[in-house]
C-alpha positions in Angstrom: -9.2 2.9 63.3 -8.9 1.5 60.1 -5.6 2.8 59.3 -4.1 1.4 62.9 -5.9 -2.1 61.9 -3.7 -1.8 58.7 -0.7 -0.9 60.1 -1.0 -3.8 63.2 -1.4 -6.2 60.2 1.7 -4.8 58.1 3.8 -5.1 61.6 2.5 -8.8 61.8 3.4 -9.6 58.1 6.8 -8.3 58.4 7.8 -9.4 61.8 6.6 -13.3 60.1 8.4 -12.4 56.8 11.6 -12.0 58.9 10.9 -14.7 61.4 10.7 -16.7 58.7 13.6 -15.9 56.5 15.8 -16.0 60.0 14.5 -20.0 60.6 15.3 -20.9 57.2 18.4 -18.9 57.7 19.5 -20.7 60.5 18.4 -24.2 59.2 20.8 -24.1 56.2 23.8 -23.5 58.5 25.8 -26.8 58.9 27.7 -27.5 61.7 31.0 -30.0 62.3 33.5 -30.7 64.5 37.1 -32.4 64.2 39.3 -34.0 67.5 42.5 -32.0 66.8 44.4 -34.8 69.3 42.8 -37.7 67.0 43.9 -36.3 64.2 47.5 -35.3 65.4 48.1 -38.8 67.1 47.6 -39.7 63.6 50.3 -38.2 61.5 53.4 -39.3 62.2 55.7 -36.0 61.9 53.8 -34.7 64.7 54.6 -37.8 67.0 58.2 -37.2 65.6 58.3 -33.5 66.8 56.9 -34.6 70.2 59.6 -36.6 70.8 62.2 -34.0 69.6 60.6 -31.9 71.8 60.9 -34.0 74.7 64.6 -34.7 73.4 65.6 -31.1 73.8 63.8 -30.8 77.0 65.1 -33.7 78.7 68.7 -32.9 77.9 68.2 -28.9 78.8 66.6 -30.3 82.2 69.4 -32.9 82.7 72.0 -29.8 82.1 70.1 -27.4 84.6 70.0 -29.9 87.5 73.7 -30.3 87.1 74.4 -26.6 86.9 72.0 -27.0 90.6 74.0 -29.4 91.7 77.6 -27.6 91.3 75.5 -24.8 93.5 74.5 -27.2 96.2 78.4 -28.3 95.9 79.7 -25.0 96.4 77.3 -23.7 98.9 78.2 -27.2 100.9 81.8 -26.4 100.7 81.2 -22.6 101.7 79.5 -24.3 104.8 82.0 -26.7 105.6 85.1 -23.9 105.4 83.1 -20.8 106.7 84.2 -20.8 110.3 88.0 -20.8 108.8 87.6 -18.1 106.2 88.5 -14.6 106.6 85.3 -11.9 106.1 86.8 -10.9 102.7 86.9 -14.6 101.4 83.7 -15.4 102.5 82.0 -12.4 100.7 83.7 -13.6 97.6 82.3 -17.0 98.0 79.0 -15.8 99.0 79.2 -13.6 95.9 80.3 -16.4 93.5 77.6 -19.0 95.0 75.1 -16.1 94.3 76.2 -15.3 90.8 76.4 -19.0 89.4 72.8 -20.0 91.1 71.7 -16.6 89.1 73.7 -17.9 85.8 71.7 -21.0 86.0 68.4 -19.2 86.9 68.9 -17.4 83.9 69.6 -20.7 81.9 66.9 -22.1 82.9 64.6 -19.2 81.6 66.8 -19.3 78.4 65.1 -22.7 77.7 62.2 -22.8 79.6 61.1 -19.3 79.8 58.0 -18.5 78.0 59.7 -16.9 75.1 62.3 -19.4 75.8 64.2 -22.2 73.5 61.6 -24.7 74.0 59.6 -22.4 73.1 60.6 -21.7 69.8 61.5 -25.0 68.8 58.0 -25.9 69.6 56.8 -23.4 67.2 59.1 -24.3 64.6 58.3 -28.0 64.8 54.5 -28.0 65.5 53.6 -24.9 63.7 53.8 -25.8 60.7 51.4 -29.2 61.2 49.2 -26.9 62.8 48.7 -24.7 60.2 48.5 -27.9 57.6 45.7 -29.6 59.7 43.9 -25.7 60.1 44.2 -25.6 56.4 42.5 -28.8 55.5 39.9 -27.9 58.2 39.3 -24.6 56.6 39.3 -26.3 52.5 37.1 -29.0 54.0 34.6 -26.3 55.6 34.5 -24.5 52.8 33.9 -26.8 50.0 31.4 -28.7 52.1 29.9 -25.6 53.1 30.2 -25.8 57.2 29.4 -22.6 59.4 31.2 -23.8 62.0 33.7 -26.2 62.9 34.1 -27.3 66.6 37.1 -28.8 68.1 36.3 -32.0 70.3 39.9 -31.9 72.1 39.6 -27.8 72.5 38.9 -25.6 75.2 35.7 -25.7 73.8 33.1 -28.2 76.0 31.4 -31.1 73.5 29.0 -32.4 75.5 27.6 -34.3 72.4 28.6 -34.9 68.9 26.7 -37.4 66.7 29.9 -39.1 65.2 28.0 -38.1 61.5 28.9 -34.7 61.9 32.5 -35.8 62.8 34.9 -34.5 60.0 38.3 -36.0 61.7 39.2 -38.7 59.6 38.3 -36.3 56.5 40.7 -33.9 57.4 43.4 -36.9 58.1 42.9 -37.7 54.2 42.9 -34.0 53.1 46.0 -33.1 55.0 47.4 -36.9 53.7 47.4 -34.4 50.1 50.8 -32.1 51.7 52.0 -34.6 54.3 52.2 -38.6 55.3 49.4 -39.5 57.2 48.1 -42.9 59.0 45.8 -44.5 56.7 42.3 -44.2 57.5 42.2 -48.3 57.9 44.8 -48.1 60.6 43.3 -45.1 63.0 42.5 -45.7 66.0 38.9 -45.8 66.8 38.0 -41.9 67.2 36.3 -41.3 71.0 
């Protein structure tokens, strides 16, 4: 009896001992988060890429609907001369409308398709300041000793971030170190 008295003792010590060293455990961790948006609206190169993006799209869109536009024509035409045509002819135009509305299918996948142009001049403009702001995230975690680091503007749901624990503007001025940013003066107020 007095050995089972021990050991229900020794079972409440430890299970304490480790209760206790998890609580403290979990009361060091500190936690942050940044508004990737915030912080992007605020360096200029990435509003510059933005709009070369939207540079390249609007001139690849403008050369698709044309392309569309010569199909509608020659479908019209096809229409309009159809009766008139001999069988052969009209399998040739049928055939030619068919092959150009694929050429310009296949255009339009050559910009737009997932692996497409836009694509990769996406990742070659906005990469790079992704990786800058991810990297003066990470230095700034790190030295100031964060567990975790939320995004605001993610995927991830905020309901609630006391602004203290906001680390934005202090990844502005660390990224600001490799490339220009706005000055923390002239931000706009962070949401």
């Amino acid at each position: 009896m007095k050995n089972l008295l021990l050991k229900s003792v020794f079972s409440v010590l430890i299970a304490t001992l480790i209760l206790t060293t998890y609580t403290a455990t979990a009361q060091q961790q500190k936690y942050a988060y940044v508004d990737t948006q915030y912080i992007l609206d605020n360096i200029p190169e990435f509003q510059d890429a933005q709009d070369e993006l939207d540079e390249y799209s609007k001139k690849w869109q403008k050369e698709i609907e044309d392309n569309y536009g010569k199909v509608s024509e020659m479908y019209q035409k096809y229409q309009a001369e159809a009766v008139l045509l001999p069988e052969d002819i009209k399998r040739k135009r049928e055939e030619e409308i068919i092959d150009k509305e694929k050429e310009v299918k296949e255009l339009q996948q050559q910009y737009f398709g997932k692996e497409g142009d836009l694509f990769k001049k996406r990742q070659e403009l906005i990469q790079p300041i992704q990786e800058k702001v991810y990297n003066a995230i990470e230095t700034i975690a790190s030295t100031s000793n964060y567990s975790f680091v939320f995004d605001k503007a993610g995927g991830m749901t905020l309901l609630y971030g006391n602004p203290k624990y906001d680390i934005s503007d202090d990844v502005l001025d660390e990224v600001g170190n490799v490339m220009q940013t706005v000055k923390r003066d002239n931000r706009g107020q962070n949401n």
